[in-house]
C-alpha positions in Angstrom: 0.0 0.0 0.0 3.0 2.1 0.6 3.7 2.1 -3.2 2.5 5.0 -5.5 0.7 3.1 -7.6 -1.3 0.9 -5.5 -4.8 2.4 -6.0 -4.2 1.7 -10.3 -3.3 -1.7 -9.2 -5.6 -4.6 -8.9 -4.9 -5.0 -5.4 -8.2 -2.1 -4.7 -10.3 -4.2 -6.4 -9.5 -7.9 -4.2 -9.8 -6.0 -1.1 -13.6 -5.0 -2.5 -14.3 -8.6 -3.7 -12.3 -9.6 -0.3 -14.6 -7.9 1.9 -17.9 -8.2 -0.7 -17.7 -12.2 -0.4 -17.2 -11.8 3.6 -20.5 -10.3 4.4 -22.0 -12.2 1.4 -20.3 -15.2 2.9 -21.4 -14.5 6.7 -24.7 -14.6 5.6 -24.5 -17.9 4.1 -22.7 -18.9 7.4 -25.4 -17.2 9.6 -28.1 -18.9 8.0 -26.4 -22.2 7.9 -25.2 -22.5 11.4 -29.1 -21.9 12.6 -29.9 -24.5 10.4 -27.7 -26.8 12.0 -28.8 -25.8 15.1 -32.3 -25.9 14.4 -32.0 -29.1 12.6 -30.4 -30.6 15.8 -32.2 -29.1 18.1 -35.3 -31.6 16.3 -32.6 -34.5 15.7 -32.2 -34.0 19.8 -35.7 -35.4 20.8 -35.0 -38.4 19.3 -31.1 -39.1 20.2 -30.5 -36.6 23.2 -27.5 -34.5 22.9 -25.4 -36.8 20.2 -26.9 -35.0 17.1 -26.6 -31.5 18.1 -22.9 -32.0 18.9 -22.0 -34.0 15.8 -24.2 -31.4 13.3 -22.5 -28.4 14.9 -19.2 -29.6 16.0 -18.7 -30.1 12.4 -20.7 -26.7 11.0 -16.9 -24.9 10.8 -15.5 -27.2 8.5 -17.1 -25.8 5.2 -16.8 -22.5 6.3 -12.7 -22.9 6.8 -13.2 -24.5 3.7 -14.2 -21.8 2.0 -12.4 -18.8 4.2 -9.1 -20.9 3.1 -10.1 -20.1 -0.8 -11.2 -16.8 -0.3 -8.1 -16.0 1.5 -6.5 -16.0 -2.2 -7.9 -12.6 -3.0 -6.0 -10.9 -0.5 -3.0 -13.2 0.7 -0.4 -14.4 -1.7 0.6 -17.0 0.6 -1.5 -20.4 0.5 -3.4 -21.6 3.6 -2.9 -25.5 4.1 -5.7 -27.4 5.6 -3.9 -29.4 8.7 -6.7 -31.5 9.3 -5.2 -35.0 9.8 -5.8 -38.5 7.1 -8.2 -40.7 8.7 -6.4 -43.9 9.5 -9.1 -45.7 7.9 -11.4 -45.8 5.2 -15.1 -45.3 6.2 -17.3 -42.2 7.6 -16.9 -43.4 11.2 -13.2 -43.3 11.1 -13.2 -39.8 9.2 -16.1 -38.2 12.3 -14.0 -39.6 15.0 -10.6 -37.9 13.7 -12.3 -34.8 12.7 -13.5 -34.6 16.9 -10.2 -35.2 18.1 -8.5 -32.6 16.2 -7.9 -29.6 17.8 -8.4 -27.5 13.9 -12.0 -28.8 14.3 -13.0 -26.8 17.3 -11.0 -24.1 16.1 -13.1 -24.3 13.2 -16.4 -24.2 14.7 -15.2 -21.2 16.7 -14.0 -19.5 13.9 -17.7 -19.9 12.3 -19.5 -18.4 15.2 -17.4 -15.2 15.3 -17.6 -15.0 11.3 -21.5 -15.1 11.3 -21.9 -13.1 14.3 -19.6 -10.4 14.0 -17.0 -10.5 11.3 -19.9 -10.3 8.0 -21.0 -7.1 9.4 -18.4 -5.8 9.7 -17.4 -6.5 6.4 -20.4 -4.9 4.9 -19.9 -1.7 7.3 -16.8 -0.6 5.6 -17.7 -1.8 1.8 -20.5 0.8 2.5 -18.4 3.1 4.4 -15.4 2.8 2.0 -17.3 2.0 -1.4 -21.2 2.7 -1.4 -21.0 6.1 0.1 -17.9 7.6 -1.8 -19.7 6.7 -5.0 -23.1 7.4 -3.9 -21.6 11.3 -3.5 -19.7 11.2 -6.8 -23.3 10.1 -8.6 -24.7 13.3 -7.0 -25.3 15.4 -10.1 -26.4 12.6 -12.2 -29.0 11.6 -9.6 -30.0 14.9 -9.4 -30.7 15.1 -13.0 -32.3 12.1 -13.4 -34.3 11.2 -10.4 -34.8 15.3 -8.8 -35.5 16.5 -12.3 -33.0 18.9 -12.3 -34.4 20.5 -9.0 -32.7 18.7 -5.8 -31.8 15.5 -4.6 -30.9 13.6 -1.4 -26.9 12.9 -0.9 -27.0 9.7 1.6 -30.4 10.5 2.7 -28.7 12.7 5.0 -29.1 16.1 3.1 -30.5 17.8 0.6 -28.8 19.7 -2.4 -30.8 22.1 -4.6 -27.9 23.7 -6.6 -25.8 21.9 -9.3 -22.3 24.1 -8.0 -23.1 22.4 -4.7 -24.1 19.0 -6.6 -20.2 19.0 -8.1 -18.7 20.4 -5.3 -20.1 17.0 -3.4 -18.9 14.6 -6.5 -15.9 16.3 -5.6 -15.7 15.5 -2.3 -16.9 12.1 -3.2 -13.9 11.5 -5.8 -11.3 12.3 -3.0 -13.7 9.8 -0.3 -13.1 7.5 -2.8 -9.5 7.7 -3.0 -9.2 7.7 0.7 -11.7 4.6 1.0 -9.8 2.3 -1.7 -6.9 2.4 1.5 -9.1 1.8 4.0 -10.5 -0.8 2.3 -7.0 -2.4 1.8 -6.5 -2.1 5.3 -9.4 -3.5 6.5 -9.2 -6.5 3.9 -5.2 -6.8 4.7 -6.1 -7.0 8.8 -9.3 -9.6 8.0 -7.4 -11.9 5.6 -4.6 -11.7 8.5 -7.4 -12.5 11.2 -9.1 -15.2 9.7 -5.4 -16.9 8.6 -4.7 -16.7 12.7 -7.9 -18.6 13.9 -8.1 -20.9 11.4 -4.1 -21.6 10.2 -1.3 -19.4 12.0 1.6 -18.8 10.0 3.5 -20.0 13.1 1.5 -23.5 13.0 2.3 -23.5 8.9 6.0 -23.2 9.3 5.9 -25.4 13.1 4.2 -28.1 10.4 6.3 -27.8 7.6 9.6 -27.3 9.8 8.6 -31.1 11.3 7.3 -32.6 8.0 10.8 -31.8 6.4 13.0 -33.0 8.8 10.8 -36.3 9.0 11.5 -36.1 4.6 15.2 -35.6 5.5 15.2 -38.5 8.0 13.2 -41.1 5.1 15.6 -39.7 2.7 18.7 -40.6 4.7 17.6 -44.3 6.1 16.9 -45.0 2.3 19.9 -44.0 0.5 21.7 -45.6 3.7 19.3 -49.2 2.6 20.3 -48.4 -0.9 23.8 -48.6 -0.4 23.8 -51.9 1.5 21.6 -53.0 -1.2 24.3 -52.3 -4.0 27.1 -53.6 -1.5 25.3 -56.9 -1.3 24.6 -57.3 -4.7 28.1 -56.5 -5.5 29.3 -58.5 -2.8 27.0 -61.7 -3.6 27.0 -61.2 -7.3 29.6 -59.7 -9.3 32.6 -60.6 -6.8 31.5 -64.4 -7.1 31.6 -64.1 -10.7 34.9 -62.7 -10.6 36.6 -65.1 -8.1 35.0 -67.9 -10.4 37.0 -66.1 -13.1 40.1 -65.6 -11.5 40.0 -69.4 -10.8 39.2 -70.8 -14.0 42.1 -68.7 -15.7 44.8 -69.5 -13.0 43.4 -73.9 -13.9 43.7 -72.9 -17.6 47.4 -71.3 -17.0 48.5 -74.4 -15.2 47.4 -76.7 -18.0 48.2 -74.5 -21.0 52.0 -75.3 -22.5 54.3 -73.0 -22.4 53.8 -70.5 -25.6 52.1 -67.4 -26.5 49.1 -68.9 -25.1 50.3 -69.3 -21.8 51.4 -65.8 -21.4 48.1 -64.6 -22.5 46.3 -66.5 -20.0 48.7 -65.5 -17.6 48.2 -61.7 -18.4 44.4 -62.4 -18.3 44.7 -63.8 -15.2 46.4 -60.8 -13.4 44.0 -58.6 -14.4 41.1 -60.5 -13.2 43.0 -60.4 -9.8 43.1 -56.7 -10.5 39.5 -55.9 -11.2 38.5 -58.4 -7.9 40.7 -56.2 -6.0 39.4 -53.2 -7.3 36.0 -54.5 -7.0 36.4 -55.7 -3.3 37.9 -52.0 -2.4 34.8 -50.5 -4.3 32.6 -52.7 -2.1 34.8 -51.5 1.1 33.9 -48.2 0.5 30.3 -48.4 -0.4 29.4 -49.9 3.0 31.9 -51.4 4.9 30.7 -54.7 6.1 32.9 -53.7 9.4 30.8 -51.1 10.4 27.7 -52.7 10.0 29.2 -55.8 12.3 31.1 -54.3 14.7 31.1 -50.2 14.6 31.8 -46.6 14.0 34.8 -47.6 16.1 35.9 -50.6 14.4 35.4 -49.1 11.3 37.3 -46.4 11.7 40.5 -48.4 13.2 39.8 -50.1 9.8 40.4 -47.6 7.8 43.4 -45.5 9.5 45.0 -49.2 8.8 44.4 -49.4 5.2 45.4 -45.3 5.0 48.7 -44.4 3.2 49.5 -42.0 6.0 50.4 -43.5 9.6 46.8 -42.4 11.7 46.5 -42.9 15.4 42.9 -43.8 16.3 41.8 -42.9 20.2 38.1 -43.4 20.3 35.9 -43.7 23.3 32.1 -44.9 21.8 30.5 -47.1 24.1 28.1 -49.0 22.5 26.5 -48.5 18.8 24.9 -45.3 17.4 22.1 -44.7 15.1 23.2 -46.4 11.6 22.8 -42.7 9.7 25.0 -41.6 12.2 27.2 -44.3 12.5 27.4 -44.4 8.1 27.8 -40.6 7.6 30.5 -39.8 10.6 32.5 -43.0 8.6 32.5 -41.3 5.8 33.4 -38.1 6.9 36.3 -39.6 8.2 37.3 -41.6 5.4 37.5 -38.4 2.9 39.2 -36.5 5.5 41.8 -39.2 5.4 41.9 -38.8 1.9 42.3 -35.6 1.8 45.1 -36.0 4.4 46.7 -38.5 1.7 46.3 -36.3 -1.4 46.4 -33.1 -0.6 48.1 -32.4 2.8 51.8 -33.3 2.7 51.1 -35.1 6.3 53.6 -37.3 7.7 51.1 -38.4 10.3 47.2 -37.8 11.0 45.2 -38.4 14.1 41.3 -39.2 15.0 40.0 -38.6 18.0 36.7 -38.3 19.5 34.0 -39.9 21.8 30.2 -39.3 22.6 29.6 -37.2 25.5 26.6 -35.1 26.1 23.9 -36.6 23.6 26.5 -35.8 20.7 29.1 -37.7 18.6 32.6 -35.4 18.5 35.5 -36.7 15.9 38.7 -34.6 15.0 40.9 -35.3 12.2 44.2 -34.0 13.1 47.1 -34.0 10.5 50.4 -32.3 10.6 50.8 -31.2 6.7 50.6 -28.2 5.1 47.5 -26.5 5.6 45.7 -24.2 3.4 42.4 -26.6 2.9 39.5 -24.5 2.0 35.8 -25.6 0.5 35.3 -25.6 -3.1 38.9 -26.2 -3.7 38.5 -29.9 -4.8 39.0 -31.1 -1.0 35.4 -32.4 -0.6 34.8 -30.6 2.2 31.5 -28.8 0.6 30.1 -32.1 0.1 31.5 -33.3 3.4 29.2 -30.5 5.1 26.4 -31.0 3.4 26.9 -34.8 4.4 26.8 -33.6 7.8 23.7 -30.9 8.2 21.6 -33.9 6.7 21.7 -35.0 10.2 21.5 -31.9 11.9 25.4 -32.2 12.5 28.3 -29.4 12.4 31.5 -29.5 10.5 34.0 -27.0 11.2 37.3 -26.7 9.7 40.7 -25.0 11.1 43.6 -25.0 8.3 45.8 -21.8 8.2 48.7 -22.2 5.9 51.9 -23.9 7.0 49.3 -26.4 9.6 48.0 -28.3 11.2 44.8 -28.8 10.0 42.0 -29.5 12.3 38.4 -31.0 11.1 36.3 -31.6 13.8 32.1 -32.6 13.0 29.5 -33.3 15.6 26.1 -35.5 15.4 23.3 -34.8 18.1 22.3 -38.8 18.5 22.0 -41.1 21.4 23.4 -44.4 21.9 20.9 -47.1 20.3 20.8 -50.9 22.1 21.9 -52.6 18.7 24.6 -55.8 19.0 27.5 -55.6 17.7 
């Protein structure tokens, strides 16, 4: 509203069809909730006090319903409906769940006030803000039309017998007018902003959303985690096998072949199928360690400062077994940071330490190379963070040139009661 041209915008003309549907609206409401009311107050001779409470318990739905589409005229944000899914199919299990819910109620309250105070006020300022501004800029043309030329009534308050004072009062009327398209884009602004607090606060919108996308998040992780010990399995059970059957067959067929070109063939075939199974059995390594799933973040880790190029001392205090996303992402955060201790660092030496105090997971990587690591410099370590904020953990990195460099990530989790 603050903007020059908001009155030659359309946003006049929503507030008047905002405010128009209200009281049109309220009446609607009015008329219905009596109904109900009336219609339960017969229902109640038969089944005493069950019908009146069903009929108008559940009166505020369609009205939200509808206040949640006519909030569109006004409110460029959408209004979700947070009633909750029925567990099951049927009318029964739909009635219970709509008079459990707290939105219900709110509801219902929501359609008293609308039909007994809200409408009218909605038609007090269309007339106040509309109806009368143009009723005083239609002065002369009422008074030549309907007063013959001779007088007219201006809002059945006063009487005007002169055309000067018949323009001076369309006048008046064209500024009234002016000055009523604000108001009316007040008063629309400050009902739209009513109505979304009674039947769906902003606060509740972003509460719900806030807990719906963590859940995502959480679903998202536990199946990429399943996805990988799927692949690792079928790697593990399938192409391996095939490749140990391989490397088998070729090293029979080298013993029986005569020396000869053939012989060194077989021989060279051979030696690369021992390649690719090593290959393969490292690839399996690092898509899910069968280590960690068997014995720990712990183990895991001890694993894999022994298979590092760079000597890595490992002091760990983790009693018991963490969550698997936990356990799976804090792995892996480790294992590139050991790889970027190996490629990039210089390091004679690197160190992990860590332990779970506190409801939270701590690990440093510690290495005494060169320094200088920063994100987005082909380290990882953008990757690594995002890794880590999946899980609502923090990753912070210390690196000034000339060492040492110092990665330390947390995970808030607790200490599950899986076996090792």
């Amino acid at each position: 509203m603050s903007r020059p041209g908001f009155l030659l915008s359309s946003w006049p003309w929503r507030s008047v069809g905002y405010l128009l549907t209200g009281a049109l609206a309220g009446v609607v409401a009015l008329v219905g909730l009596l109904g109900a009311v009336a219609v339960s107050g017969a229902l109640a001779i038969v089944l005493v006090g069950l019908p009146l409470l069903l009929v108008v318990a559940l009166a505020g739905i369609p009205v939200a319903w509808a206040e949640r589409h006519r909030l569109g005229l006004i409110d460029r944000d959408p209004v979700h409906d947070w009633h909750h899914r029925p567990a099951a199919r049927g009318p029964w299990s739909w009635l219970t769940t709509r008079l459990r819910e707290q939105t219900t109620w709110r509801e219902l309250g929501y359609a008293f006030l609308f039909a007994g105070l809200l409408w009218p006020v909605d038609a007090l300022v269309i007339t106040v803000g509309l109806l009368f501004p143009l009723a005083m800029v239609a002065t002369p043309l009422l008074m030549a039309t309907v007063g013959g030329g001779r007088e007219t009534k201006v809002l059945k308050a006063w009487t005007v017998t002169t055309w000067p004072t018949a323009f001076g009062i369309s006048v008046l009327g064209l500024l009234a007018l002016v000055l009523g398209g604000y108001l009316l884009g007040v008063a629309a602004g400050a009902r739209a902003e009513l109505t979304r607090l009674l039947i769906a606060p902003r606060e509740s919108d972003l509460g719900a959303r806030v807990i719906e996308l963590t859940r995502s998040r959480v679903r998202l992780v536990d199946a990429f985690e399943a996805e990988r010990r799927r692949i690792e399995r079928d790697l593990h059970d399938g192409a391996q096998q095939r490749l140990v059957a391989l490397t088998m067959t070729l090293g029979l067929a080298r013993l029986d072949a005569p020396p000869g070109p053939l012989a060194d063939q077989l021989a060279k075939a051979h030696e690369e199928a021992g390649k690719a199974l090593a290959e393969l059995r490292e690839l399996i390594h690092g898509v899910h360690p069968k280590v960690l799933t068997d014995y720990g973040l712990e183990a895991a880790i001890a694993d894999a400062a022994d298979r590092s190029a760079v000597p890595v001392d490992v002091e760990l205090d983790l009693p018991g077994r963490l969550p698997a996303a936990v356990e799976s992402a804090a792995y892996f955060v480790v294992c590139e940071a050991l790889a970027n201790v190996d490629k990039h660092s210089g390091a004679g030496r690197a160190e992990v330490t860590g332990g779970h105090r506190d409801g939270r997971l701590h690990l440093l990587v510690r290495d005494d190379g060169r320094g200088g690591a920063e994100a987005g410099a082909g380290s990882g370590l953008t990757g690594l963070a995002d890794r880590v904020s999946v899980l609502d953990g923090r990753l912070s990195l210390s690196s000034p040139p000339g060492g040492p460099t110092l990665l330390s990530v947390e995970f808030p989790c607790e200490r599950t009661d899986r076996s090792a």
